[in-house]
C-alpha positions as CSV (number, residue, x, y, z in Angstrom):
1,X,-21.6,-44.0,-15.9
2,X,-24.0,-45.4,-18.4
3,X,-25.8,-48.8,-18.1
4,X,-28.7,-50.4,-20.2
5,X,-30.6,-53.0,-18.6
6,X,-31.5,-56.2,-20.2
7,X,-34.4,-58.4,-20.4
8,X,-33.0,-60.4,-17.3
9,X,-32.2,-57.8,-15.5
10,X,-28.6,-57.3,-16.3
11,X,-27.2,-53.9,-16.4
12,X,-24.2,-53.5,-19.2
13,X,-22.1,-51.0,-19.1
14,X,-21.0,-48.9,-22.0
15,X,-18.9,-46.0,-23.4
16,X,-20.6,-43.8,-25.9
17,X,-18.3,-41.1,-27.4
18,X,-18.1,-38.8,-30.7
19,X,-20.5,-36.7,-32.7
20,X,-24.0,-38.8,-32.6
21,X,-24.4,-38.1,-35.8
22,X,-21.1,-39.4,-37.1
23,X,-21.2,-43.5,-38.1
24,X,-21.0,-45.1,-35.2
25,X,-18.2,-48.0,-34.8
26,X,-19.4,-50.4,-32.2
27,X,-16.1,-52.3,-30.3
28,X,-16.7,-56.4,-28.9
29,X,-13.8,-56.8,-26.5
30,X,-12.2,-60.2,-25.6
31,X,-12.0,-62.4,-22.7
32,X,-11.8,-61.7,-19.7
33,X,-11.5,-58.5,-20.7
34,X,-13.5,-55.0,-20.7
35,X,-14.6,-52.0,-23.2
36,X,-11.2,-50.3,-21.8
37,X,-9.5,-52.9,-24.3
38,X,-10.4,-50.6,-27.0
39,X,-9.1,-47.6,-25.4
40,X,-6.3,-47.0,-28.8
41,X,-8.8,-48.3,-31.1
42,X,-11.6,-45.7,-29.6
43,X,-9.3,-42.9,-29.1
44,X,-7.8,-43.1,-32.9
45,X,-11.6,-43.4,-34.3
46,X,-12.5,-40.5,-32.2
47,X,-10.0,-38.3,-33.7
48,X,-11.3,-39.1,-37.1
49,X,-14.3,-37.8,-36.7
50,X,-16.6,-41.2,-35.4
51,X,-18.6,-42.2,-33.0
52,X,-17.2,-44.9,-31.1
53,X,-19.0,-47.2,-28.3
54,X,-17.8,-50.1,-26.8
55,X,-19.8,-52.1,-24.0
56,X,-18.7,-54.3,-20.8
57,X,-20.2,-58.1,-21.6
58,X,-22.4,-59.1,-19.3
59,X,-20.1,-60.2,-16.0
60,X,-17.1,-58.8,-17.2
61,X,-15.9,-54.8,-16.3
62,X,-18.4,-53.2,-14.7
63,X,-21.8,-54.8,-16.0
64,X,-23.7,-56.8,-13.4
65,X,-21.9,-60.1,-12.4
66,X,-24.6,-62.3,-13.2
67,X,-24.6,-65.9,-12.6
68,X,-25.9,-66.6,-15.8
69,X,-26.2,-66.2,-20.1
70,X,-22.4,-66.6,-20.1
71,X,-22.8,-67.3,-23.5
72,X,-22.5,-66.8,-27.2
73,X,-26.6,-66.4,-27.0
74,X,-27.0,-63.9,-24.6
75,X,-23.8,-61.6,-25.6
76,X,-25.4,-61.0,-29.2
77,X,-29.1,-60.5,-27.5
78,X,-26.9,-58.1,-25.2
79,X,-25.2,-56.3,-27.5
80,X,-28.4,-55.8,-29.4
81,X,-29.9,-54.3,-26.4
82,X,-27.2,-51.6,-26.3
83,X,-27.5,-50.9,-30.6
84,X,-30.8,-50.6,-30.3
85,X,-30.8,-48.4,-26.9
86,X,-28.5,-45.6,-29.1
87,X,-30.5,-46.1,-32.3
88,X,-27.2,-47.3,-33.7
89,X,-27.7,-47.4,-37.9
90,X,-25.5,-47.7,-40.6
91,X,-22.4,-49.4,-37.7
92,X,-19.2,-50.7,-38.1
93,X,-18.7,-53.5,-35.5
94,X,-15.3,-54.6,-34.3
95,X,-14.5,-57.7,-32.3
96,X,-11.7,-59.0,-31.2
97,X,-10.9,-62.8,-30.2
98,X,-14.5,-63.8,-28.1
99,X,-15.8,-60.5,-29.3
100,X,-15.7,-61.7,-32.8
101,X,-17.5,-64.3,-32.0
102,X,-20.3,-62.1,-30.3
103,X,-20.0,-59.8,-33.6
104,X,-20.6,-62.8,-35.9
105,X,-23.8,-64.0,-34.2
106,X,-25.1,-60.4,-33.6
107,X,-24.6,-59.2,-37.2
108,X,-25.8,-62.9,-38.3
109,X,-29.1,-62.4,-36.0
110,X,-29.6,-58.8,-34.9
111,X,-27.8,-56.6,-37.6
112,X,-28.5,-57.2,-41.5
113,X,-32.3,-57.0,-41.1
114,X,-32.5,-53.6,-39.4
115,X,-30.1,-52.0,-42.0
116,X,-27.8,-51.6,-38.5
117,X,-25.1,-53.0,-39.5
118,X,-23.0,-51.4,-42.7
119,X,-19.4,-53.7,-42.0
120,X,-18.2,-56.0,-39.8
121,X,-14.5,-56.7,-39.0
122,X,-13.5,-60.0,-36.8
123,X,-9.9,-60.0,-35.2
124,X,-7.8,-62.9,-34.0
125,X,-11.5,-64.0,-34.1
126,X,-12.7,-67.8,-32.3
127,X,-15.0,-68.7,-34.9
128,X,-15.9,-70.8,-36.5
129,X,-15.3,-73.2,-33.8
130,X,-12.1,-73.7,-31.9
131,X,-12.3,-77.5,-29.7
132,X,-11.2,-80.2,-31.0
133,X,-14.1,-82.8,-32.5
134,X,-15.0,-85.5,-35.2
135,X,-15.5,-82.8,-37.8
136,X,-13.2,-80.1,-36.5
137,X,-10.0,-82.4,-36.3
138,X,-7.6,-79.5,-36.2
139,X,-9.5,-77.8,-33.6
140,X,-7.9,-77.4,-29.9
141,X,-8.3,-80.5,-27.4
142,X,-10.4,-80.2,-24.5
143,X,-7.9,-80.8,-22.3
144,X,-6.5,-77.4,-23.0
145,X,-10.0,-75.7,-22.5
146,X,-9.7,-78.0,-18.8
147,X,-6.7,-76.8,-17.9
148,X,-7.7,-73.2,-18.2
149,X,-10.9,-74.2,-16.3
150,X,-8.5,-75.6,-13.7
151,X,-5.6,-72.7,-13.6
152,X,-8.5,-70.0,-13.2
153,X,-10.5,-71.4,-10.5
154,X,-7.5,-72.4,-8.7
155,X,-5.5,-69.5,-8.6
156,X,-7.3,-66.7,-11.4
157,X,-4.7,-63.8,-10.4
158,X,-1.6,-66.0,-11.3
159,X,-3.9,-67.6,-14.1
160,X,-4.4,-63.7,-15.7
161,X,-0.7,-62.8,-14.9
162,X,0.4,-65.7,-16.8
163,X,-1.8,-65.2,-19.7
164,X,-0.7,-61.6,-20.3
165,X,3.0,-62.3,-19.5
166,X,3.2,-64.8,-21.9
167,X,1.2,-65.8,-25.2
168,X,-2.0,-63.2,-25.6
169,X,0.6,-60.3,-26.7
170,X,3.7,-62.9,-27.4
171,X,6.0,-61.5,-24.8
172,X,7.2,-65.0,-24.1
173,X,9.4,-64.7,-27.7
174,X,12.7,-64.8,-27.9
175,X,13.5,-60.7,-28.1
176,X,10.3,-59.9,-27.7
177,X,9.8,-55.8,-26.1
178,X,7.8,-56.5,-23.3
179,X,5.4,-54.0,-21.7
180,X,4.7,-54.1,-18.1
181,X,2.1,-51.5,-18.2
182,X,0.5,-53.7,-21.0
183,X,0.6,-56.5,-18.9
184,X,-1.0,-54.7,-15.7
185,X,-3.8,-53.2,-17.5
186,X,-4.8,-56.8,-18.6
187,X,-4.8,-58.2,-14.9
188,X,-6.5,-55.2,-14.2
189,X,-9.5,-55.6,-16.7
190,X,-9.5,-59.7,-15.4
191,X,-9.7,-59.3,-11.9
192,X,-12.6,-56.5,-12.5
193,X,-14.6,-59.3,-13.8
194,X,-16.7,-62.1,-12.2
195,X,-14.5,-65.2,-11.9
196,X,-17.4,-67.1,-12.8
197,X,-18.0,-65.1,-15.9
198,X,-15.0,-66.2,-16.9
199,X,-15.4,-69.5,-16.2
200,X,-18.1,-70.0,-18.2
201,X,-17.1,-68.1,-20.7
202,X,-14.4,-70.9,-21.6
203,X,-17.1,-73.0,-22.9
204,X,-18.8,-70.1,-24.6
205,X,-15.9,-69.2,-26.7
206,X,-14.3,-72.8,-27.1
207,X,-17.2,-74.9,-27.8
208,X,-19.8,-72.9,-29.7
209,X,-20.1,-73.7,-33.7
210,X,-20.4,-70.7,-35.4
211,X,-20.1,-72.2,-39.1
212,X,-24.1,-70.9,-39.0
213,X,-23.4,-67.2,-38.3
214,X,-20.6,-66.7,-40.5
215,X,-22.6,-68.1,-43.5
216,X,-24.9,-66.0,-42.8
217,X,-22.9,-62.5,-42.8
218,X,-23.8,-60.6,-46.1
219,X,-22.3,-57.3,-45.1
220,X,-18.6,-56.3,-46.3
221,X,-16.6,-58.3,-43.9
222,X,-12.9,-57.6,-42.9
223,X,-10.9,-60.8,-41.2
224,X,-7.4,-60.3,-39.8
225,X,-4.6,-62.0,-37.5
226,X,-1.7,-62.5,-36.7
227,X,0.1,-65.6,-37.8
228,X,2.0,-66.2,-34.6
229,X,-1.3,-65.9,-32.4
230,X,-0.9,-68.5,-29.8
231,X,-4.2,-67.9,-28.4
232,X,-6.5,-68.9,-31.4
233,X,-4.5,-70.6,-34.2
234,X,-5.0,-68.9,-37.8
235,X,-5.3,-71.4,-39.3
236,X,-8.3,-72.3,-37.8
237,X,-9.8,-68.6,-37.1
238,X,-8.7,-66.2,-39.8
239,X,-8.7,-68.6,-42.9
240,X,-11.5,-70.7,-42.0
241,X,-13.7,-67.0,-41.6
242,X,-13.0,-65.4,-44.9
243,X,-13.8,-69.1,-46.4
244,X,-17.1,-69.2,-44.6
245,X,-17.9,-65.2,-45.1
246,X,-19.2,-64.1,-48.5
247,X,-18.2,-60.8,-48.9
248,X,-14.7,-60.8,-47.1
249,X,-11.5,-59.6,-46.9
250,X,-8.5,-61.7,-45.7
251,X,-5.5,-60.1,-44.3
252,X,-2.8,-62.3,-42.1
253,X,0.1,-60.2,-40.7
254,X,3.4,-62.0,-40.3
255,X,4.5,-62.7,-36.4
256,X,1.9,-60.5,-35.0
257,X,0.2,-61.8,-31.8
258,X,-3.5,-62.7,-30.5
259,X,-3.2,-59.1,-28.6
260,X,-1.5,-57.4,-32.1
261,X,-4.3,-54.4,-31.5
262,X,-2.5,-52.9,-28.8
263,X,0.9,-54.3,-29.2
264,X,0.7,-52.8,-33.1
265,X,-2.4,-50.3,-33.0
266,X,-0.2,-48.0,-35.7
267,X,-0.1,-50.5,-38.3
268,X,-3.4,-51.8,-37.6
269,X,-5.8,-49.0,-37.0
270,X,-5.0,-47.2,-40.1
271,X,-5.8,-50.7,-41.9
272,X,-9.0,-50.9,-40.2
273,X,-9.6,-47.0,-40.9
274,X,-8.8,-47.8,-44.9
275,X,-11.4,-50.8,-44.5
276,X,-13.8,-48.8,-43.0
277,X,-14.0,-46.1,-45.7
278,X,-13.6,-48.2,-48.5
């Protein structure tokens, strides 16, 4: 298995597959989740000839369950550690939901200087803020944010279950074709994780203002979502993004869900893949 440590000691794990010198497309997976989130994104790349890495955020998978840096901060600076521990250059990075939040600040901090960065795509993406507030009116209200605080330290198994049942791949729709295996492999990658992790990774990916970082993105920059995401409303992810980015692209994809990358990896990969060599 292959670790990197970091500055404070945490040890992040990572997958590093593909000719190294093929242009390397770096995965940010979601919460709670892990790199193995990726695997039809990674798999797919790999066959086209890429290199493909993906990384375990600090106190999720199999990286150290730390008791702290559960947040935005400290997954760039992580994520950083692992780019610059392969001599990553010229890198396509890919994240989905919290991960695109960790993309934005890394390519807004870490990437454009270096020349390591070359694109940046953010899907079903939290920025650039998603609570509720005085100058984010639309935003979510706390009181949802709570309630997941609540539901996961009370009972996080059933908390996981419920999530992956039910709105993260919208298999609580009316005819929607529900995948149990889906469904496991998401409570597996939860429960893997540090349940305080995950706590704190509530606020991280609810309350942190990103308006900053995506201003600050220069690189070619593809946004997508679905527009029946239950988990991170469109309206305030997707659109707000490609308004914020310079150089973006906008692409909304009618009654996909938050977890449309696995439940429609044929229709999206090949989009991504068109992006990527464009």
């Amino acid at each position: 298995m292959s670790f990197v440590t970091t500055k404070d000691g945490v040890e992040i794990f990572f997958k590093d597959w593909g000719p190294k010198n093929a242009q390397p497309i770096v995965f940010h997976h979601g919460w709670p989740l892990s790199s193995d989130d990726w695997d039809a994104q990674m798999l797919y790349f790999l066959a086209q000839g890429f290199r493909v890495v993906a990384h375990d955020r600090r106190g999720h998978g199999r990286s150290t369950q730390v008791g702290a840096g559960h947040d935005m901060d400290h997954y760039a600076a992580d994520a950083s550690v692992v780019a610059e521990h392969l001599n990553l250059k010229n890198a396509v990075h890919i994240g989905h939901s919290t991960g695109g939040g960790e993309v934005a600040r890394y390519v807004a901090r870490y990437g454009q200087p270096q020349g390591r960065v070359a694109k940046a795509v953010l899907v079903s993406a939290v920025p650039p803020l998603m609570l509720k507030t005085e100058n984010n009116p639309d935003g979510t209200p706390i009181e949802v944010f709570d309630g997941f605080r609540k539901a996961l330290a009370a009972n996080r198994a059933q908390f996981f279950l419920d999530v992956a049942s039910g709105p993260f791949y919208g298999f609580n729709r009316p005819g929607a074709k529900v995948s149990q295996g889906v469904i496991d492999n998401w409570w597996r990658q939860g429960m893997m994780g540090s349940a305080n992790a995950h706590y704190e990774g509530i606020k991280a990916f609810s309350e942190t203002d990103q308006t900053d970082d995506l201003k600050a993105i220069t690189v070619p920059t593809l946004v997508i979502q679905g527009d029946d995401d239950q988990v991170v409303p469109y309206k305030d992810a997707a659109a707000l993004q490609a308004k914020l980015v310079k150089n973006s692209t906008l692409k909304i994809y009618p009654g996909y869900s938050h977890g449309m990358l696995t439940t429609h990896a044929e229709v999206i990969n090949p989009d991504l893949l068109a992006f990527i060599k464009s």
